[in-house]
Structure formats: C-alpha cells, structure tokens
N, C-alpha and C positions, 0 to 999 in steps of 0.2 A: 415230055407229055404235058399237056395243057391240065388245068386245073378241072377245065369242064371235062376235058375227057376222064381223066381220072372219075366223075363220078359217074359216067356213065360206063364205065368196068367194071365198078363197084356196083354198082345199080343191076347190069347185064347176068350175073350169076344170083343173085336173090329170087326167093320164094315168096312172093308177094299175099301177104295173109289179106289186104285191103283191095276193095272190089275188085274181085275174084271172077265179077262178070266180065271184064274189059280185056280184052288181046293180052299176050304174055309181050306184043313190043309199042308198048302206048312212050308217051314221052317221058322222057326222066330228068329232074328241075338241074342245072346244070352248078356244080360247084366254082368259085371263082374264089380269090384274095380279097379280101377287102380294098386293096385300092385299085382294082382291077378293073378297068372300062365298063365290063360286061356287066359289074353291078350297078353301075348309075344307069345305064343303058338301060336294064332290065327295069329298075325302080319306076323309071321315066313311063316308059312302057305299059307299068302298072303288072308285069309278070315274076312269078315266084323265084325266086335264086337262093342257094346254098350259099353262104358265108363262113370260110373256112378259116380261126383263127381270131374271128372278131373280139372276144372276149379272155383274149391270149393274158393279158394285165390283169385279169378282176380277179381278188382274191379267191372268187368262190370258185374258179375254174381249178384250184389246184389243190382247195383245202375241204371244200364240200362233200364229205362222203355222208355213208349212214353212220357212221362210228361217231363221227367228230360230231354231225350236228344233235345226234340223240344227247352227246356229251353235255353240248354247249345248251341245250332246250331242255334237255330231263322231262318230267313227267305232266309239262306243261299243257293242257288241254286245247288240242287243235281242232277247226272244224277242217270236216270229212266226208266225201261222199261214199255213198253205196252202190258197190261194184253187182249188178243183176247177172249170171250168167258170162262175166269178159267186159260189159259193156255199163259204162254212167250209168246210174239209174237215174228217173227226171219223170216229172207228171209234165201230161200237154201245159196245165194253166197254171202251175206252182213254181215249177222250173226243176232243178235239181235236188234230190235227196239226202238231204244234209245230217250230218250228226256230227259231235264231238268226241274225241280221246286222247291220252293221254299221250304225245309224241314218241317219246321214246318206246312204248307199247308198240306202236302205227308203225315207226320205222322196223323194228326188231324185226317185225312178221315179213315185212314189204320187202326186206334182204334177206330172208332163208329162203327168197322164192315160194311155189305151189302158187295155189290159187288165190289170188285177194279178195278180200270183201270189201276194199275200202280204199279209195282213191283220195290223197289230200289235195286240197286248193287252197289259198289264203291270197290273202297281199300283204306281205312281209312288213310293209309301213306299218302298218296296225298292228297285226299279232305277234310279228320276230323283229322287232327293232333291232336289237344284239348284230340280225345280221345284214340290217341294211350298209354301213361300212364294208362288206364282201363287193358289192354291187358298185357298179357305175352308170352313167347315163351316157349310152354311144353318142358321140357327136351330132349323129343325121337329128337327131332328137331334143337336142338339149335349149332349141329357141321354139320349142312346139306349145302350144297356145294349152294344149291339154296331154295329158300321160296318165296315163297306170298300169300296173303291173300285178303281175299273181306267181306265185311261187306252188309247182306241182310236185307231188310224188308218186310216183305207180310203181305195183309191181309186173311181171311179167304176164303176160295176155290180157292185160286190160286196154279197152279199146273205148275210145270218146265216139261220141254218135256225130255224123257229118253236120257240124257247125262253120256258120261265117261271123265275122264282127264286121261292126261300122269302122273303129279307124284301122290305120296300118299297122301291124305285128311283127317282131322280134321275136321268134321262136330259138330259146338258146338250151342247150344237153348241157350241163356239166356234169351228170354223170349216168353212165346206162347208155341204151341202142333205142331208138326211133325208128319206126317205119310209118311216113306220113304221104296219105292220098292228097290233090288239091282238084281241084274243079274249077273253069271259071265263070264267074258271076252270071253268063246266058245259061248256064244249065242248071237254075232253080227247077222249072218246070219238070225238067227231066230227072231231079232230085227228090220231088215230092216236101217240098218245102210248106212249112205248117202256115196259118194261116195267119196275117199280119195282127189278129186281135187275139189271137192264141198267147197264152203263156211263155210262150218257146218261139216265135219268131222266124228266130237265127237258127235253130235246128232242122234236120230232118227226119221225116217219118223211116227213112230206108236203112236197117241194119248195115253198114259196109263191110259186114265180112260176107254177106251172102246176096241171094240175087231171088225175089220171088216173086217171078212172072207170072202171076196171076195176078198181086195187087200191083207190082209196078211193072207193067210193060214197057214206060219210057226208059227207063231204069239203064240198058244197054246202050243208051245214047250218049249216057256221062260218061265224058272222054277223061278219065285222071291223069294228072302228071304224078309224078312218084319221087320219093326221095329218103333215102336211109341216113340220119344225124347219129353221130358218136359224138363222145364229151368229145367239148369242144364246137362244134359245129353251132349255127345260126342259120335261123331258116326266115329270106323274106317275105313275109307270106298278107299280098298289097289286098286294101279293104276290100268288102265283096266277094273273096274268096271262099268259097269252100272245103272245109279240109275234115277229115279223121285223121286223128293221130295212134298207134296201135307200139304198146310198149313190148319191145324184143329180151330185153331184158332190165331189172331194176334200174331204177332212173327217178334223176332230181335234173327239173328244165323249171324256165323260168320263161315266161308270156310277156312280151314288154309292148303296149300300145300307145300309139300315138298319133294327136291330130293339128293337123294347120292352121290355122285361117277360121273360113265360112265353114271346115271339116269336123271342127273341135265343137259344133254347137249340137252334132248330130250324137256323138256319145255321152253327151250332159243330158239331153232329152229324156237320151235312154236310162240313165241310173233315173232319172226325176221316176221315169214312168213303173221302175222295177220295184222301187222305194213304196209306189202311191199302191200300187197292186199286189206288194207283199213277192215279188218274184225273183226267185234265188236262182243266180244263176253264178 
C-alpha cells in the first residue's frame, strides 16, 4: 500500500470536528516519504502534502514530551494566548490575546487534559534557546533568503481560527494528534477574509467548527482538503493557503517558514508593518 493511500484509510474513518459544512468525502492531503516524487511534485504545484518521517533525526522528535520540557524550562515565564470558548482569541485591529506564565504551570494543566484557557506560541530563538540544538533546518530550507519559526502548545479542543501566511510552512507534530482544514488561496471570498487594513489580515471572520448561514452564505463553497498529523508527521502547507488547525489531543508542533527570492521581501514587510501598528500575531 502506497503512502498516499495509507492516508487516505486513515483520513476515511475520522470524525471531522473542522468545517462541518463540507460533504463527509471532500479531499484528503495525501501522505508520501519524504523522498517521494509526489512531494517535489506537489511543492512544484503549489499544493498541500503530508510528510511522513521528515523529522525522523531531530532530537525533539523523540525527547520532547511535557515532562522533559517543563523539566528542562521550569517556571520560566512564557508568552500565551487566550483560549475563548475552544478557539484563539484575537481583536480585529490588535491581533492575538497575549499574556504570560509560568511554563511548567502552562504545561502541567495542558497534559491533564479538560478544557484550556491558554494556547502557547513563541519562537524558541528568543525565548527557549536551551532548545534550539533539538531542532534542525530541513534541507528544502536551508539556502532560503528569509526563515522563522514558532514553537506551539495546545491542549485538547483548542481550535486556531482560519488563517493563511505569506511564505511557505512546515507544519511538524512531535507530540499529540492534529486535525487540520486547508483551503486554496481562490476561496478567500468565500472565507470571509478580514479586511486588508484590518489588524488580522491573514485571518477569518468564519468559526470552522460551525457553519452560520445567515452571516456567511458563501461559506459552503469552501472546498477543504483534510488531513490528521501524529508525532512525527509534517505537513506542507504552500503560501496562500488557508488552514485551521483543531488539537485532538495534547500536542507540541513546531511552524517552520520560509521564503525565496523576490518571496522573502513580502514577510519582512509584514513584521515592519506588525511592529509599526503594535499587531500581535
């Protein structure tokens, strides 16, 4: 059995908590090996592919739980978002709702499970040096003009509101279940995409766990592709994209971005412009 098929067996028996409006057989992102045709193929293409194994070498694939990293961070004060209801909270013109705690506090709670209040973000350069040696810089990546990354933690039902970025993403599990929507780039309109001078941009007005056709009637036209990550797993998810991510269970992923060329000048723009307008995202 092929690699794509495998995730689409996998993909065939799941209960899709992320738009809930769309058919039960929309498309499902196909998994491949990393030296596997179908991912240069796809990359080329500009469409999403599973990456199964990518990060088989990095330390953090096999040493990053909550136990070790609370161990190795103790009571070191992380910034934090605020979970509304399952979902980021975020102002249209501010960006995200930020606050600080104590890590090892953040994680304790975030592995006994129930409900969170509190979704971590950071970029491990800055605030967890200790564990940028876990990390490596994939290949496809490593002559890229521009890079950053962010280091997440969620607990279970916490759901990110449909967001795209400018450049290309590495979306990597190393530890916990994913279940992530994508969209492609023609269906802002029918996403209800905020407004270019807004605070938010790159976000959407539309909840993805529900559907309410009264404010969005286009709303059923967003065709998702679908894709469930276990540690281990990478997801390539090409710029323009639209996606929610919705956590199945505790989980630490890692965001790795990168830009090319004439690509690299459009995510500089953007921190200049997050920076000038005070906008946390």
């Amino acid at each position: 059995m092929s690699a794509a098929a495998t995730s689409h067996d996998r993909g065939a028996s799941c209960a899709w908590r992320l738009a809930p409006w769309a058919a039960a057989d929309v498309d499902l992102v196909p998994a491949v090996d990393p030296a596997a045709p179908l991912y240069w193929q796809r990359f080329r293409a500009r469409l999403p592919v599973v990456i199964r194994g990518l990060t088989a070498e990095w330390r953090a694939t096999s040493h990053w739980t909550f136990d070790e990293l609370s161990a190795r961070i103790g009571a070191r004060r992380v910034p934090v978002v605020r979970v509304h209801d399952g979902l980021l909270g975020y102002a249209k013109h501010s960006g995200m709702d930020y606050d600080q705690q104590p890590f090892d506090t953040f994680a304790r709670r975030i592995a006994l499970g129930g409900s969170p209040e509190w979704f971590l973000q950071l970029n491990p350069d800055a605030h967890l040096p200790e564990l940028v040696g876990d990390l490596d810089v994939p290949t496809y990546s490593r002559r890229a003009h521009w890079r950053d990354r962010m280091l997440t933690i969620a607990g279970t039902g916490t759901t990110t509101p449909i967001h795209r970025e400018l450049p290309d993403n590495i979306f990597t599990v190393f530890c916990g279940e994913k279940e992530v929507a994508l969209f492609a780039p023609s269906n802002s309109r029918n996403l209800y995409a905020f407004g270019p001078f807004s605070g938010v941009p790159h976000l959407s007005a539309v909840d993805p766990r529900s559907h309410d056709a009264d404010r969005y009637p286009r709303l059923p036209r967003a065709r998702p592709w679908r894709c469930r990550l276990r540690a281990g797993d990478a997801l390539l998810i090409p710029r323009g994209w639209w996606h929610a991510v919705h956590t199945v269970e505790p989980s630490i992923a890692l965001g790795s971005w990168w830009a090319v060329g004439v690509w690299s000048l459009l995510p500089r723009a953007a921190t200049a412009y997050k920076r000038l307008f005070n906008i946390k995202t």
